[in-house]
Structures are given as structure tokens and as C-alpha cells.
C-alpha positions in Angstrom: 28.9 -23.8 75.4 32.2 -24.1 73.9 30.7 -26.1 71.1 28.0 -23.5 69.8 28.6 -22.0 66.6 27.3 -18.4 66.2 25.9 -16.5 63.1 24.9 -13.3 62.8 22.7 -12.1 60.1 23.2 -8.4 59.0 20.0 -7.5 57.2 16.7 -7.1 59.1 13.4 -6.4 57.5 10.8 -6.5 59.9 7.8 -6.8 57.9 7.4 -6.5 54.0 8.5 -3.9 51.4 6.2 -1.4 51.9 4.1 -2.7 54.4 3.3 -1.6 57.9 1.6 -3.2 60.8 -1.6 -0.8 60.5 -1.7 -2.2 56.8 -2.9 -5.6 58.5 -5.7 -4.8 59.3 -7.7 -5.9 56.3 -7.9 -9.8 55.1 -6.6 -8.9 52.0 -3.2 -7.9 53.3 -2.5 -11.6 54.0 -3.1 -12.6 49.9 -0.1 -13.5 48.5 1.1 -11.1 45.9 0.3 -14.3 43.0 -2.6 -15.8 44.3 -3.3 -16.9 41.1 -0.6 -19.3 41.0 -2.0 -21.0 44.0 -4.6 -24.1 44.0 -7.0 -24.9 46.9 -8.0 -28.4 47.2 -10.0 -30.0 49.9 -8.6 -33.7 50.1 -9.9 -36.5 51.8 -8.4 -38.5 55.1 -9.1 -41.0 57.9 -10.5 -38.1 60.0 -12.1 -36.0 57.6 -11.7 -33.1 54.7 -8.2 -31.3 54.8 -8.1 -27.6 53.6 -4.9 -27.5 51.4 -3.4 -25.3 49.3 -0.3 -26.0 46.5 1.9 -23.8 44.0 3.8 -25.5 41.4 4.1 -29.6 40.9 6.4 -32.3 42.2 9.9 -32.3 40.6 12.0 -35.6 40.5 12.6 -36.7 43.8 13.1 -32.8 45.4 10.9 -33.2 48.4 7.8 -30.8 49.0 7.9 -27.7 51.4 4.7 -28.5 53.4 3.6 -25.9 56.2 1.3 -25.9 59.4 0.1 -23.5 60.9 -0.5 -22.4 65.1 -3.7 -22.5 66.7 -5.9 -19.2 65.9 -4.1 -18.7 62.4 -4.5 -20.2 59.4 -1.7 -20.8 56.6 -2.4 -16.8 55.2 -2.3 -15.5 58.9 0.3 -17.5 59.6 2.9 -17.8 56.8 1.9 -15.0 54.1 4.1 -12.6 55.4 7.3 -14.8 55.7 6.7 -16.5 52.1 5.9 -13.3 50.4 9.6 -12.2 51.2 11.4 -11.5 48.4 14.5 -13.8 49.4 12.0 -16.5 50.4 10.4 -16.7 47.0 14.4 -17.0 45.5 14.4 -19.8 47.6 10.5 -21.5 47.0 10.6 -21.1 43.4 12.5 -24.4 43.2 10.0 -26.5 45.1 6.4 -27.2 45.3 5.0 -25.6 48.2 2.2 -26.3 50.2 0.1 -24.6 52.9 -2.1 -27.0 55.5 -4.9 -25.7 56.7 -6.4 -27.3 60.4 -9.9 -28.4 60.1 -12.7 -26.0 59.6 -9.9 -22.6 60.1 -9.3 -22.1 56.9 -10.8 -18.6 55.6 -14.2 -19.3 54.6 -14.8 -22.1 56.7 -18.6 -23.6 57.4 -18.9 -23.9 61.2 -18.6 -27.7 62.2 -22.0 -29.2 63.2 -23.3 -29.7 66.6 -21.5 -32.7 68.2 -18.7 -32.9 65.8 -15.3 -34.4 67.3 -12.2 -32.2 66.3 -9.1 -34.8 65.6 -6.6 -35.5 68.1 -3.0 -34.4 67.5 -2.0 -37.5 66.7 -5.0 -37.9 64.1 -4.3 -34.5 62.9 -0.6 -35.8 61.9 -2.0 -39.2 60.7 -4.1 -37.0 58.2 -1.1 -35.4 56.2 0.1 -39.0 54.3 -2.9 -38.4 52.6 -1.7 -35.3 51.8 1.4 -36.7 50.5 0.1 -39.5 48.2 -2.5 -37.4 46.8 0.1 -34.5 45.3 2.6 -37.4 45.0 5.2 -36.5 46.8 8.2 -38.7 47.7 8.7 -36.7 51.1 8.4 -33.3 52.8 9.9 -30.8 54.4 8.0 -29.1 57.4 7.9 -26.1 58.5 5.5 -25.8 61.5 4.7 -22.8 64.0 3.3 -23.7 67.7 0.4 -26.3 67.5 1.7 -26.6 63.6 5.0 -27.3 64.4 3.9 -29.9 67.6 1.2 -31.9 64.5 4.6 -32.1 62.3 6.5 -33.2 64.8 4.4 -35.9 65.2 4.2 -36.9 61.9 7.7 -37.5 61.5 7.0 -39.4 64.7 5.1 -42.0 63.3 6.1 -41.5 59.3 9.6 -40.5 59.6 10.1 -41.8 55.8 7.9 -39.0 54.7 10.0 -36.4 55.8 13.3 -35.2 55.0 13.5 -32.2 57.1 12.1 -30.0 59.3 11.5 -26.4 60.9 9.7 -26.2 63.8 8.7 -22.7 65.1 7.7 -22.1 68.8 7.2 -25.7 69.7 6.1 -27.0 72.8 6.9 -30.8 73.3 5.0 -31.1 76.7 1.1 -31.6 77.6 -0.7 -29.5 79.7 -0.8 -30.2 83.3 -3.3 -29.5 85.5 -2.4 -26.4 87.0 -1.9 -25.3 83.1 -5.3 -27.0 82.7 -7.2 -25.2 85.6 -5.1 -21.7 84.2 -5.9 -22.0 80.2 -9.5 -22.7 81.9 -10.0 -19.4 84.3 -9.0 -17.6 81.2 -11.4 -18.7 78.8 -13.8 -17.8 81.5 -12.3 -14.3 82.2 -11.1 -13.5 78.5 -12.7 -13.6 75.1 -10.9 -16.5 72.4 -9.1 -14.1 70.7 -7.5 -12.7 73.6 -6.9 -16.7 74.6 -5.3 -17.0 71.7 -2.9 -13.7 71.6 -1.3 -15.0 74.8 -0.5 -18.0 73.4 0.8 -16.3 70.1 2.8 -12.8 71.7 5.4 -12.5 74.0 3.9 -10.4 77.2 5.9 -7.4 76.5 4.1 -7.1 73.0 0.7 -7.6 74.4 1.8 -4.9 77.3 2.5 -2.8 74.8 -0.6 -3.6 72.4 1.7 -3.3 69.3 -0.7 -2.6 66.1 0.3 -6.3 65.4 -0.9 -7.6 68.1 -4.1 -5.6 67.5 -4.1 -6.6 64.4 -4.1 -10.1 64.9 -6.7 -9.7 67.8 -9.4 -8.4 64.8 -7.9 -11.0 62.3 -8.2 -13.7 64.8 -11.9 -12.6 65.6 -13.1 -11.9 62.2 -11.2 -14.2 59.7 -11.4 -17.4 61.4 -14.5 -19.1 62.7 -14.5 -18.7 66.4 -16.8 -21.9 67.2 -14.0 -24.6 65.1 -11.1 -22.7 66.4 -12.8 -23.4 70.2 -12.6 -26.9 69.3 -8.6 -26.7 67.9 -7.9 -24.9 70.9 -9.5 -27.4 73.3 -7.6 -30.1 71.6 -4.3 -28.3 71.6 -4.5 -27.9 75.0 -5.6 -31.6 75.7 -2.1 -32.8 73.7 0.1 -35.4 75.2 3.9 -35.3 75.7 5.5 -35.9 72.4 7.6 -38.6 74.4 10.8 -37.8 73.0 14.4 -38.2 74.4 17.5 -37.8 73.2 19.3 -40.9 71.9 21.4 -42.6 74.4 20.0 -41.0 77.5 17.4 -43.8 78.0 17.0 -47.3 76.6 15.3 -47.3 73.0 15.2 -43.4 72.8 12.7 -42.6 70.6 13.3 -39.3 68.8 13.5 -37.3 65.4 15.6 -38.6 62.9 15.5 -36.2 59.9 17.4 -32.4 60.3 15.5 -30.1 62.4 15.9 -26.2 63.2 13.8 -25.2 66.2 13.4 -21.7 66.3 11.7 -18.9 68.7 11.9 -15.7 69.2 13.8 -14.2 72.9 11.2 -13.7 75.5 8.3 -15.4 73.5 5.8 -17.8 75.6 7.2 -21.0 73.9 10.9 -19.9 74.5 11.0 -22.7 77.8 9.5 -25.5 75.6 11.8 -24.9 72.5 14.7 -25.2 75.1 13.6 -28.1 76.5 12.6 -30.0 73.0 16.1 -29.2 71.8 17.6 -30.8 74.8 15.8 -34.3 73.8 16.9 -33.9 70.2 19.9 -35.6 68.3 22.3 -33.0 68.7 24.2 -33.9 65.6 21.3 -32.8 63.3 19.9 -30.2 65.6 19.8 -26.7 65.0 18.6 -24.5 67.3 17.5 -20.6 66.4 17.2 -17.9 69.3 16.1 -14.6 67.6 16.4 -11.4 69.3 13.9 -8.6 68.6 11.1 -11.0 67.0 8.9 -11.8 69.8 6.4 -14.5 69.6 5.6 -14.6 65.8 9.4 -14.5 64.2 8.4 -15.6 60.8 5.8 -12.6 60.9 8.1 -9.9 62.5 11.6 -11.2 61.2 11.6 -12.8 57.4 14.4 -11.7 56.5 16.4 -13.5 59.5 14.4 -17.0 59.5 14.9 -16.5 55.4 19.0 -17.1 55.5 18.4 -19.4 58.3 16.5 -21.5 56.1 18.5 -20.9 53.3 21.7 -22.6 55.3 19.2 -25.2 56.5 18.4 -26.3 53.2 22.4 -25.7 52.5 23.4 -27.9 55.4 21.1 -30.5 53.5 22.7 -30.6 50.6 20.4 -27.8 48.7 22.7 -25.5 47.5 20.8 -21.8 46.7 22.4 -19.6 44.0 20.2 -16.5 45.1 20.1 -12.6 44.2 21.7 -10.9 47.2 21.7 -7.0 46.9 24.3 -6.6 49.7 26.9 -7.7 47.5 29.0 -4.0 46.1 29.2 -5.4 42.7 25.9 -6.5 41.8 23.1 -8.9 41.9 24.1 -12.7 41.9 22.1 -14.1 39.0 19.2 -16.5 40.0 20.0 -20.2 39.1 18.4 -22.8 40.5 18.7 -24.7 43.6 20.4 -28.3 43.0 21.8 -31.2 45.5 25.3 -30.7 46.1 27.1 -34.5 46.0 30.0 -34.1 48.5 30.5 -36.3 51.8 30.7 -33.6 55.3 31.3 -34.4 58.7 29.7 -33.0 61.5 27.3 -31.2 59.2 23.4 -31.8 59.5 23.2 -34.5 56.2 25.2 -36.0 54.0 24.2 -36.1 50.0 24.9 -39.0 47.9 24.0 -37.4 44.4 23.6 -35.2 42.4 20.3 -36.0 40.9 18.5 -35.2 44.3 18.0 -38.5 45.6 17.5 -38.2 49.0 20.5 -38.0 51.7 20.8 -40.1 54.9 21.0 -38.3 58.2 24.5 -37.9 59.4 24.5 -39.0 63.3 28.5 -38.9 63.8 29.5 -38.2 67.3 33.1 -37.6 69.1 31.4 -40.1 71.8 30.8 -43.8 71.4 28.5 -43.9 74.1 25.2 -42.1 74.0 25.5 -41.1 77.8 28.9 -39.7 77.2 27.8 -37.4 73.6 29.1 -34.1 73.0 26.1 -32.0 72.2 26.8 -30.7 68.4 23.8 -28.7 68.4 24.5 -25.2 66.8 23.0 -23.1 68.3 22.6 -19.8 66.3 21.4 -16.5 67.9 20.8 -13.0 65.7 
């Protein structure tokens, strides 16, 4: 471990200004505070309609911020909360943002027809270059929670040009086995979907405890999002395969991914095991990996303000350079620039940035070791 870095972030604001878990309760406290500014568009792929929507337009060659949501959410369940932070907004008002919604779980949502075949994982990931080409965007960067973050994954899999970076909340790089099979089944048999779905969401101590989040989310999950098309998301999360990853130089032809990634979960959350072992099959060099104390399973709901400067020095270690308002500082807010690519050549740092005129960096995949077998693991790990 003598190779971790650790940060500590001082500030913690658990949910938004103002806003308290019993305040969840209706839809509308998951509209973003300008939904105006936001466009829906329903955008054609190989596998069907995809439920998107988009704030602002492409700039230059500054990649896109694209999210996905986890299984039982959709991108206002699921994100809302952590881009309506004020710090977050600092940071998004430089780039076009835009919000994936899984087939048919978007609010609103007809119910799929009888017979209909919900897209694999891999065809949910082979859906989002049409995404890409129909906004125009050069490339992306992900952010992903749980099934979200396992479809993104796999994108950059098999389109690894598309995407210049990614953050990838409570992922899971492994399929389901059998006993998980024969388990996620006596459930569904002994539980209702919603109930399915909050143990897949919330650490067991929350669900002990029935925080008003979690109850929040069992009403929202029941009431907001139709139950027969998130059946068949849930069916086919559960029937993934193994991302078949490994970390380069531990087998022959590692396949792995190759942009900047910060994997991030929250201590004692059900994906905590998974995250740890998709970190360990990760180029350590660009690998970031984010343990949060006090967030439980949903970290970008219950802890903004944490994952905020995390992503802030994520963009940072890519060669984004944020001049943001910070309100700790005695004398004053910082005033609020812009967010421009820093041209300066690092080692050991997640990317290296060859301009100023944000044309995109090339991963930096420097290592103390000559042989893959024999690498030092660079990851930086960062707990808070």
C-alpha cells in the first residue's frame, strides 16, 4: 500500500441545499432546478429508440459528459441530485451534458409490447455511437452507476475511440453465477421488484435501517418507472457476462480499458467486492479508485459534494483545469472562468495534454516496471 496516495475532502453535503430525504418523495423533487434548458430526444439505433436527454451543444473538440444510469433508476432518479449540486454545475457549465435513458425507463415510458426482446448489454453499449454521431460529438466522457456504469464499460470496450474518460460508480465486472442465479430468482419470488431492486441499490445497514431514502426510493422505484420494462432490464442485467477484462501484462493480449477511469463506491455498499476486484484488472497507471465512507450504496445521491472535487481532480488529472467558486476560501469567492486544457507534459499522472486548444490527450501508461508481470500498481487509491 505504500504506493496509495490519500485525499481527504473537508466539506460534506449530504443531500442538496435545502433539501431533505422526506422531500423525495414526490417526482418533482428529481426536476432539475432549469429543466428548461434541457432537450429530450428519442434517437434511433440498431436495437431500437434511445430516451436521451442534452443541455447545451458541442464545443470544439471538448468531449461530451454522457451518463447512464443503474437498473430501477432512470437518469432524474439517478443523477439529479448529484448534477444539481452547486459545485457540479461550476464544473458542467463548460460541457454539453447528456443523460441516457435504458429502454422503456425513462419517466413516462409506454410499456413494451408483449414479446418484445430487451437488448443485451452488449447491444445496449452498441446503441450509444448513435448517440454520439447524432449530437456530433468527437468523444465522451462516462459517468455510469451499477448496470450504467457496467453498459459504459463496455462501450469503451468495443469503441474505445469514443471515449476519453470515464467514471464508473458501483460497478460489477462479473456475471451472475448460478448460485447468484438461483438467489436473485427465490427473491423475485419472495419479494416485490422494487424491493429486488433496493437490495441491489442500498448497502444492508440502510435497508435495516429503512432510511427515508431508502423509502423513498422504494415508492419512486414503484411509481415512476414502469415495473413491466424494468422486469425486463433487470432480467437482462442479471443475465450479463464477464466483462473479460485483465490487467495488462498479467495474461497474453490483455484486453482492458485504455482511457482514465475513477471507480467509485461507497464503504459497505453491495458492489464494494466487485469495484475491488474490477480495479485489480485495470491499468493501474490511469486507475483511480474512490472508497467513500458514510455514502452507502448510492454516493452520488448521499455524497455530491465528495464525488463533486473527486471529479473535479479527475477532469484535472486530464488536463481540464477548473477555475471554480469555492466558499471555503477566508478571502472570498474565486471568480468563475472557464474550464480550458492545460498543455504541460506529467509523469505518473492519469493523461498527458498536448495542447491547448483541447485536442484530445493520449493516455499516459508509464510504469517503474518493464515487464507487465513485474508492474508497480500506481493506482491512487483515494478514501474520504
Amino acid at each position: 500500500m505504500a504506493g496509495l496516495q490519500e485525499l481527504r475532502f473537508p466539506e460534506e453535503k449530504p443531500l442538496l441545499r435545502g433539501q431533505d430525504a422526506t422531500e423525495l418523495e414526490s417526482s418533482d423533487a428529481f426536476l432539475l432546478a432549469a429543466d428548461t434548458d434541457w432537450k429530450e430526444h428519442d434517437i434511433e439505433t440498431p436495437y431500437g429508440l434511445l430516451h436521451v436527454v442534452i443541455r447545451g451543444s458541442p464545443k470544439g473538440n471538448r468531449p461530451a459528459i454522457l451518463t447512464y444510469h443503474d437498473v430501477g433508476l432512470n437518469h432524474k432518479l439517478c443523477f439529479n441530485t448529484f448534477f444539481n449540486f452547486e459545485d457540479m454545475q461550476e464544473i458542467t457549465k463548460h460541457f454539453v451534458v447528456c443523460h441516457v435513458d435504458a429502454p422503456g425507463q425513462q419517466v413516462g415510458a409506454s410499456q413494451f409490447p408483449q414479446g418484445y426482446q430487451f437488448p443485451s448489454m452488449e447491444q445496449l453499449a452498441a446503441m450509444l455511437p448513435s448517440v454520439v454521431q447524432h449530437f456530433g460529438f468527437k468523444y465522451v466522457i462516462g459517468i455510469g452507476v451499477g448496470a450504467g456504469a457496467y453498459v459504459l464499460a463496455k462501450f469503451a470496450l468495443i469503441f474505445p475511440d469514443l471515449v476519453e474518460g470515464l467514471v464508473l460508480v458501483n460497478i460489477d465486472p462479473n456475471g451472475k453465477g448460478w448460485i447468484d442465479w438461483a438467489a436473485t430468482k427465490l427473491s423475485s419470488l419472495t419479494s416485490t421488484l422494487p424491493d429486488t431492486v433496493l437490495s441491489h441499490l442500498f448497502s444492508q445497514e440502510e435497508l435495516v435501517n429503512n432510511t427515508e431514502l431508502v423509502q423513498s426510493y422504494r415508492q419512486q422505484i414503484g411509481n415512476v418507472v414502469n415495473q413491466a420494462n424494468l422486469q425486463l432490464f433487470w432480467n437482462m442485467y442479471n443475465s450479463r457476462r464477464d466483462l473479460d477484462i485483465n490487467r495488462p501484462g498479467t495474461v497474453l493480449n490483455a484486453k482492458t480499458l485504455r482511457c482514465p477511469v475513477m471507480l467509485v463506491v461507497g464503504d459497505n455498499a453491495p458492489a464494494e467486492d466487485g469495484v475491488v476486484e474490477c480495479n485489480s484488472k485495470l491499468d493501474p497507471t490511469i486507475t483511480t479508485f474512490l472508497k467513500m465512507a458514510d455514502s452507502g450504496g448510492l454516493p452520488q445521491v448521499t455524497q455530491p459534494g465528495k464525488l463533486t472535487e473527486a471529479f473535479k481532480y479527475f477532469l484535472q488529472g486530464m488536463g481540464y483545469i477548473a477555475y471554480l467558486k469555492d466558499r471555503r476560501l477566508s478571502g472570498g469567492a474565486v471568480p468563475s472562468a472557464s474550464m480550458t486544457r492545460l498543455a504541460r507534459s506529467r509523469t505518473a499522472s492519469l493523461t498527458s495534454a498536448s495542447s491547448v486548444d483541447g485536442s484530445r490527450p493520449q493516455a499516459c501508461t508509464h510504469s517503474e516496471s518493464s515487464e507487465g508481470l513485474g508492474q508497480v500498481n500506481h493506482t491512487m487509491e483515494v478514501s474520504c
